[in-house]
Structure formats: structure tokens, C-alpha cells
C-alpha positions in Angstrom: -8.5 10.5 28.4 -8.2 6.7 28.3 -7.4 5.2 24.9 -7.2 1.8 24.3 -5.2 -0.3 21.6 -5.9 -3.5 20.2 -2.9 -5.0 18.8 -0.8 -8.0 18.2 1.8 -9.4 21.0 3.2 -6.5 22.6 6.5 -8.5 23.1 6.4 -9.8 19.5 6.3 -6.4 17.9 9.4 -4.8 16.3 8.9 -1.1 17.5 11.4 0.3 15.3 9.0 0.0 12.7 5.4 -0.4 14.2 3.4 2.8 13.8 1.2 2.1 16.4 3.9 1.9 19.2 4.7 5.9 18.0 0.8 6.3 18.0 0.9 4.8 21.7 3.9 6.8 23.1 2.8 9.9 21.5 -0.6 9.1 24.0 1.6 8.5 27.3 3.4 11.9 26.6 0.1 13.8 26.7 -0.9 12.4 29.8 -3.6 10.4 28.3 -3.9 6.6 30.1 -3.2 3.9 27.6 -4.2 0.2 27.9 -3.4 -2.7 24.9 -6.3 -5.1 24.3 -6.0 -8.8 23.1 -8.9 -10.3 21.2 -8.7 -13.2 23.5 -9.2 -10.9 26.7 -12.7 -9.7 25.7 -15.3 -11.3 27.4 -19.1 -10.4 28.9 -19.7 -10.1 32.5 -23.7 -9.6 33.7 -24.7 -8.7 29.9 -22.0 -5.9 30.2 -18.9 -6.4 27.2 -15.7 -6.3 29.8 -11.9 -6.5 28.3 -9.2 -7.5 30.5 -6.8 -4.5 30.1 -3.4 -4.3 29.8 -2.5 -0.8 31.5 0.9 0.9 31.1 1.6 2.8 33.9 2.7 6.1 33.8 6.4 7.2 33.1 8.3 9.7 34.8 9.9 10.6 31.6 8.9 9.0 28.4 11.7 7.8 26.8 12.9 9.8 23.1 14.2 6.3 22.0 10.8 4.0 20.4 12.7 1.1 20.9 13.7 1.9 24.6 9.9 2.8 25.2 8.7 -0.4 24.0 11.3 -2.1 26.5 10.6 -0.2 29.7 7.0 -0.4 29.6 5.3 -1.7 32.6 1.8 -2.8 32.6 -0.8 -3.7 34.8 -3.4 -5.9 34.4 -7.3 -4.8 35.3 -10.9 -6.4 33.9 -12.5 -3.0 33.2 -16.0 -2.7 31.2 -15.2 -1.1 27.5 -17.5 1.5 27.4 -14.9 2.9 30.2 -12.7 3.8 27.1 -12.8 7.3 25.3 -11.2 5.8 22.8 -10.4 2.3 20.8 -7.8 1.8 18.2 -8.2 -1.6 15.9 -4.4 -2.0 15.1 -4.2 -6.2 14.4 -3.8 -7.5 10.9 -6.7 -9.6 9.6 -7.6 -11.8 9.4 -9.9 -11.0 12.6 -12.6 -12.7 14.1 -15.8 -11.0 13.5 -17.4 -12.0 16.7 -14.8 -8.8 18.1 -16.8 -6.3 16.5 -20.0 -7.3 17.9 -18.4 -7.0 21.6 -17.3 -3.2 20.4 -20.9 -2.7 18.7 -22.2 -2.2 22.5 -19.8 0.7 22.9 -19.6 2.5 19.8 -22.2 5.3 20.5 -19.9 6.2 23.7 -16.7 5.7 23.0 -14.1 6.7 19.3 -13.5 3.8 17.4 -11.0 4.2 15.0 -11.6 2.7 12.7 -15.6 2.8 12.9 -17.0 -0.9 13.4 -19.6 -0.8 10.7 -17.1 0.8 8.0 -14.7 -1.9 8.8 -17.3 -4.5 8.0 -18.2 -3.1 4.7 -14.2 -2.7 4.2 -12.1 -5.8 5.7 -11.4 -7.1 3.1 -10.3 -6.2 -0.8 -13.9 -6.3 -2.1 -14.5 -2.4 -0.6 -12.8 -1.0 -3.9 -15.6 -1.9 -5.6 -18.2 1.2 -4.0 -15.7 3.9 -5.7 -17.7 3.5 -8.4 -15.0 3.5 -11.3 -16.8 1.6 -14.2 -13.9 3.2 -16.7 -10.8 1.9 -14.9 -9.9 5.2 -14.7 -8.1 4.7 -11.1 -9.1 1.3 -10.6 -7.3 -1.8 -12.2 -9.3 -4.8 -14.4 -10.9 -6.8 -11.5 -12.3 -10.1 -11.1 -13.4 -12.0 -8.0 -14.7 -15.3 -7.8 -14.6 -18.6 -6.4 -15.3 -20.0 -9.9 -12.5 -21.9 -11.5 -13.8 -22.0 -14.9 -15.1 -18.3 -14.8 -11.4 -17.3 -13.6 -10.1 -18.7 -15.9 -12.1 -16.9 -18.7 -11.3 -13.5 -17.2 -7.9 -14.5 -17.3 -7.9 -14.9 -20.7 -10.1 -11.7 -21.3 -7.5 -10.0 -19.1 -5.4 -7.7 -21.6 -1.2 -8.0 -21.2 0.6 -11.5 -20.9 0.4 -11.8 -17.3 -2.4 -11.0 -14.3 -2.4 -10.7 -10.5 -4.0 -13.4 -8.3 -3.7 -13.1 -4.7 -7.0 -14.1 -1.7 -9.8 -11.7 -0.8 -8.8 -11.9 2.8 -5.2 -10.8 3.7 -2.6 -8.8 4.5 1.0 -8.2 4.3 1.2 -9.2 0.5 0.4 -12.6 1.5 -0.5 -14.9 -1.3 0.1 -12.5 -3.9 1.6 -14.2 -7.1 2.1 -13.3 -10.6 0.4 -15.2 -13.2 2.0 -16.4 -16.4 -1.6 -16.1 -19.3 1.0 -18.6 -21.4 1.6 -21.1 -18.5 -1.7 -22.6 -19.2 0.1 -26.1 -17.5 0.0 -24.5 -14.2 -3.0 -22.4 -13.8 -5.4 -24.5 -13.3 -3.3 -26.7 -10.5 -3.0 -23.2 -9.3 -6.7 -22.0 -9.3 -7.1 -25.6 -7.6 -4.8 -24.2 -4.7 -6.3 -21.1 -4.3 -9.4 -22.0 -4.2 -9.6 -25.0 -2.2 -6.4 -25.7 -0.6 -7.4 -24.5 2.8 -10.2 -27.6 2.7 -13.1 -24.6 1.9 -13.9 -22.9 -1.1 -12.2 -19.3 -1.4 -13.0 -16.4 -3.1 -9.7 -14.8 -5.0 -9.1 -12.0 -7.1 -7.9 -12.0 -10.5 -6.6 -8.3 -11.0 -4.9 -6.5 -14.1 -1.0 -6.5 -14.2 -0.2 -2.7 -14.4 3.3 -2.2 -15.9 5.9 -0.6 -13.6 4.8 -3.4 -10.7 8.0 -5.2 -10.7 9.3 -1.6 -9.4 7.1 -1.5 -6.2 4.1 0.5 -5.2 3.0 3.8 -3.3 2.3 3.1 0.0 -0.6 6.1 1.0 -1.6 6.7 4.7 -4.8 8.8 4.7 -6.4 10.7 7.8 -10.4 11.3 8.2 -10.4 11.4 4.3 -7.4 13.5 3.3 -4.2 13.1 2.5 -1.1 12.1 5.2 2.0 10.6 3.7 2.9 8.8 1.3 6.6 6.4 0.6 7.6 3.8 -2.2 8.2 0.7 -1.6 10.3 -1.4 -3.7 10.2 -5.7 -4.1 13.4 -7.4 -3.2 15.0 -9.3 -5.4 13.4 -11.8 -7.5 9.9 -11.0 -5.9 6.4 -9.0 -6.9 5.3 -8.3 -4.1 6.8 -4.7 -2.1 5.1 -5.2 1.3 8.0 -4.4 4.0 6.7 -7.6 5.7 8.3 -9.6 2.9 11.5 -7.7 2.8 10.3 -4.3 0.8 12.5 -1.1 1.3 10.8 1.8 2.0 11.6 5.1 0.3 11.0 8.5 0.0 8.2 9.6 -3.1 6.8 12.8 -3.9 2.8 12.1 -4.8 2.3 13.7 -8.1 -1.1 15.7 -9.0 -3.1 13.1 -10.4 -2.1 10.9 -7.4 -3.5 13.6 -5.6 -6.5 13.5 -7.7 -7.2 10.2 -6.9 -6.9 10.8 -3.3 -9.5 13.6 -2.9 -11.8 11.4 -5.1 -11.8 8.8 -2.6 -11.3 10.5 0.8 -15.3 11.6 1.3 -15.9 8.4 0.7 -13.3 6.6 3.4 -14.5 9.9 5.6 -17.7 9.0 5.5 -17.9 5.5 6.0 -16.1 6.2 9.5 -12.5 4.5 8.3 -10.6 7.6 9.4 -6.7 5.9 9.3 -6.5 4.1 6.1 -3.3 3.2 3.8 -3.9 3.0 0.2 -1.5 1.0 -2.2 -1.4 2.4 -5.5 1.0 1.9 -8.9 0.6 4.7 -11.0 -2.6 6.6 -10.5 -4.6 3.0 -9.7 -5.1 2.0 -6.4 -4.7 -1.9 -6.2 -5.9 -2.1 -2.4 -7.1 -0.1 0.8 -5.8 -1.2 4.4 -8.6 -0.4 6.8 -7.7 -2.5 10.6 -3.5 -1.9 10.4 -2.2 0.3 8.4 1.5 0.7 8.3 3.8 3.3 7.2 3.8 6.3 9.3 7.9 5.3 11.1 9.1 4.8 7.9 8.0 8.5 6.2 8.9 10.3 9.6 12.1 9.0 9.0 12.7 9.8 5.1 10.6 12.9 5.4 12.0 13.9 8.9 7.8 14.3 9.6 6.0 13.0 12.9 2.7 11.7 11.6 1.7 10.1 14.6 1.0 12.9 16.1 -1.4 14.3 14.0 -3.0 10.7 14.5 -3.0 11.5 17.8 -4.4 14.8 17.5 -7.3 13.8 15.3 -8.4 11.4 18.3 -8.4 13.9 20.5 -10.3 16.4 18.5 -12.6 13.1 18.0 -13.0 12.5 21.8 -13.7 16.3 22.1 -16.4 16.5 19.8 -18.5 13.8 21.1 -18.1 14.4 25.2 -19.2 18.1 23.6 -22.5 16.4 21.5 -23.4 14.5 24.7 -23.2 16.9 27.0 -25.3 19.1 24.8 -27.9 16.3 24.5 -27.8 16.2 28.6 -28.5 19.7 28.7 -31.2 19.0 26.3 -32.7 16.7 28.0 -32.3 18.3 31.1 -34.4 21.2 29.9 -37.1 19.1 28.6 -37.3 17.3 32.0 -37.8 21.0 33.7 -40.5 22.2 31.1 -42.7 19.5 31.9 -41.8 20.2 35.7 -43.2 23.2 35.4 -45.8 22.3 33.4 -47.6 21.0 36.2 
């Protein structure tokens, strides 16, 4: 089986802590061939969507140690066609350049992508919440998006509590998430200005209910084709909101309690069906605040507090994956086949 990985710089990645580096090893020990993408190695030769892949040849012994893995890999270069892939794994923060899923569209039919092109389109970025259909706020927090100043700011009066959440549609990481002051009328609209024209465009943000306990951190959730994975906490450092480990959160360990559960087997049919089988879903309380879809994180820091190895039921979902469709298209070629000797004998 040949799997393929699109990520970020192989050499820039801290693999003590990168899920998909376990994902990847976890591969090579099965004796499945592995090859890393970069968006910038795609390209089209005679109408056919090629990718210039990054092969890592085989190891006599794969390493026990992540970190020693990701420093003895060896690759080798070839410009291969895509649809040569059994599998593809989209594991790059956004933003990410749209034009990438259309080179993938060609090849979706034939080979796993995880997650599936057209349910990441209707799910890159924070707007996706919206299709749980939760008119009573009953999981979902007081939401606003908008690229209107004056309707923002409106909202953020409506909003009920002192203070609200602003942060962009498009992002990752915790990345321009603030908190919002309702009495620091002085600097909101400078703010709002900011937001939504500072990058020389107009920009959608979100204004989103403060749920009390935030300062404390949120539940990072990792789903797998709709159903529940894992789960940790994640705390803010000092003096900050936000609790994303890329800004300097701590991870640690949480026990999901039954109407978290709820929650998550109210949602899964829906990620399930949309094709976004490897999701994370950030949640404070029993509200979810946002759903990853193209990186999740998380899986290397609950093996570790829940001495668990979640990659490898990654893994093994890909596999069964792979299975299932080489098993629907060789019964369509059997189909066929058939067909084609009917009307053989027809004459």
C-alpha cells in the first residue's frame, strides 16, 4: 500500500509532538511505502495531475524513538502521477491554497483521501459549525460572523456577559484569538478596524459568546470516522486566553464526561458523513467552539497521559479504507466483465 502525506517542512517539524510523524512511522512499520508531498511539488504533466514525491525508503528496523525516526529518515525524490497513491493524508495547517484540492479532485474516486476533498471545502474554515443545526445553543456558543463593522458591533452589545470572543474565520493554532472587553468601547472599534481590514482586504470575523471557565482552557477532542478517539485539556499559559499548544498550552489528561459524550455522537454522523473522518473538536463545557478538519493535533500528547497509541487506530482505519474500495472496484470489474460476456454471447 502506498500512502502519501502532505505536510509542512519535514525538517521544520518538532516530532516529539507531531501526530502525523507517529501516523507516518506507524505506516513504515507495516510495510506500507510512504511518500511526503509539498503543495509546491504538485504540478500537471500531459493533462495527468503528477506530484513530485518525497519517498522514504525502507528501514531495516524502524526505530522505537519518534524523534530518532524523524532524524534517520532518508528520502528519495520521484515525479510519480497521484492517482498512483492508495492513499492521501491532508496534514498542513490552513490556510491552504484551494487550487490543491482541485489537483486531488482528479484522484479522489481511486485513491483514500483523508480527509475527503469536498467535505473539506464545506469545512475549512469555522463557518462548518453552523450545519449542526443547533438553533437553541444547546452545544453551540452565541455566534456572529460578519465583515460588517457596525453590525458587529451591535451583536456585541446583544452578546449577554461583559466580554465576547473575536478571533478570524480562517485560522489555526489560536491565531488571532483575543478577548473583548463590551466596556472598552474606546478600543473596539480601532479593533474591528484591524480585523477587518488590516490585511489591505475586507475579512470576515467571528464574534462568539464568552463561556465562563475559558480562562481555564478547553477539551481538545480527536474524532475517528464519526466516533469518539481521545480527548486531553489544555490549559492557557499565563496571562493568555488562548490554550492552543502552539502558543505555549499544556496538555493534560481529562476524562470526557456523559454529556460531552452526548455531544459527540450528535455530531459524528454528521463529520462521518461528510467524508471528514480525522477531526479534532475544541470544546469548553459541553459547547464546541471549533472543528479542525486539514491538521488535527493531539494524538502524541494523549498516548502519552493515557499511555494509549491512537495512531494506530488511524492507521488501521486507512487500511480498512483502502480495503474496502480495491474490494468495490474489483467487484465493479467483475461486473462489468460479466456484462461484456452476456452481450458476447448474445451474438
Amino acid at each position: 500500500m502506498h500512502i502519501g502525506f502532505m505536510i509542512a517542512d519535514w525538517e521544520t517539524i518538532d516530532a516529539s509532538k507531531n501526530s502525523t510523524i507517529l501516523i507516518i512511522r506507524e505506516c513504515l512499520k507495516r510495510g506500507h511505502k510512504v511518500s511526503i508531498l509539498y503543495p509546491e511539488n504538485l504540478t500537471v504533466r500531459n493533462n495527468i495531475p503528477y506530484g513530485l514525491l518525497k519517498i522514504i525508503e525502507p528501514m531495516e528496523k524502524v526505530p522505537d524513538s519518534i524523534i530518532q525516526f524523524h532524524k534517520k529518515a532518508v528520502f528519495r525524490k520521484k515525479l510519480m502521477p497521484l492517482h498512483s497513491l492508495d492513499s492521501f493524508m491532508i496534514r498542513k495547517d490552513p490556510p491552504i491554497d484551494p487550487i490543491i484540492y482541485n489537483f486531488l479532485d482528479s484522484i479522489k474516486n481511486e485513491c483514500v483521501i483523508i480527509n475527503d476533498i469536498d467535505g473539506i471545502r464545506k469545512a475549512n474554515n469555522k463557518l462548518y459549525t453552523t450545519t449542526f443545526n443547533d438553533p437553541d445553543n444547546s452545544f453551540l456558543p452565541i455566534t456572529y460572523v460578519s465583515k460588517n463593522k457596525d453590525f458587529i458591533r451591535q451583536m456585541i452589545e446583544e452578546m449577554p456577559g461583559d466580554k465576547v470572543i473575536l478571533k478570524p474565520l480562517v485560522g489555526s493554532g489560536g491565531h488571532g484569538v483575543i478577548v473583548l472587553e463590551k466596556n472598552a468601547q474606546s478600543n473596539i472599534n480601532s479593533i474591528l478596524d484591524f480585523y477587518i481590514h488590516g490585511s489591505g482586504e475586507s475579512n470576515y470575523i467571528i464574534i462568539q459568546e464568552y463561556i465562563e471557565g475559558a480562562e481555564n482552557g478547553d477539551i481538545r477532542v480527536l474524532m475517528l470516522n464519526g466516533k469518539f478517539l481521545g480527548a486531553y485539556k489544555r490549559k492557557p499559559p499565563e496571562g493568555d486566553i488562548r490554550a492552543n499548544i502552539q502558543v505555549g498550552g499544556t496538555a493534560h489528561k481529562y476524562q470526557m464526561s456523559d454529556s460531552q459524550m452526548a455531544v459527540c455522537r450528535k455530531i459524528g454522523p454528521r463529520l462521518a458523513g461528510d467524508g471528514l473522518f480525522f477531526v479534532g473538536v475544541d470544546m469548553i463545557g459541553d459547547k464546541i467552539l471549533e472543528v479542525n478538519v486539514l491538521n488535527p493535533g493531539g494524538i502524541s500528547n494523549i498516548n502519552k497521559l493515557n499511555r494509549v497509541k491512537l495512531h494506530t487506530k488511524v492507521v488501521d482505519f486507512i487500511e480498512e479504507k483502502v480495503h474496502e474500495k480495491h474490494e468495490k472496484r474489483a467487484e465493479l470489474e467483475y461486473l462489468l466483465k460479466r456484462l461484456r460476456d452476456l452481450k458476447q454471447t448474445e451474438f
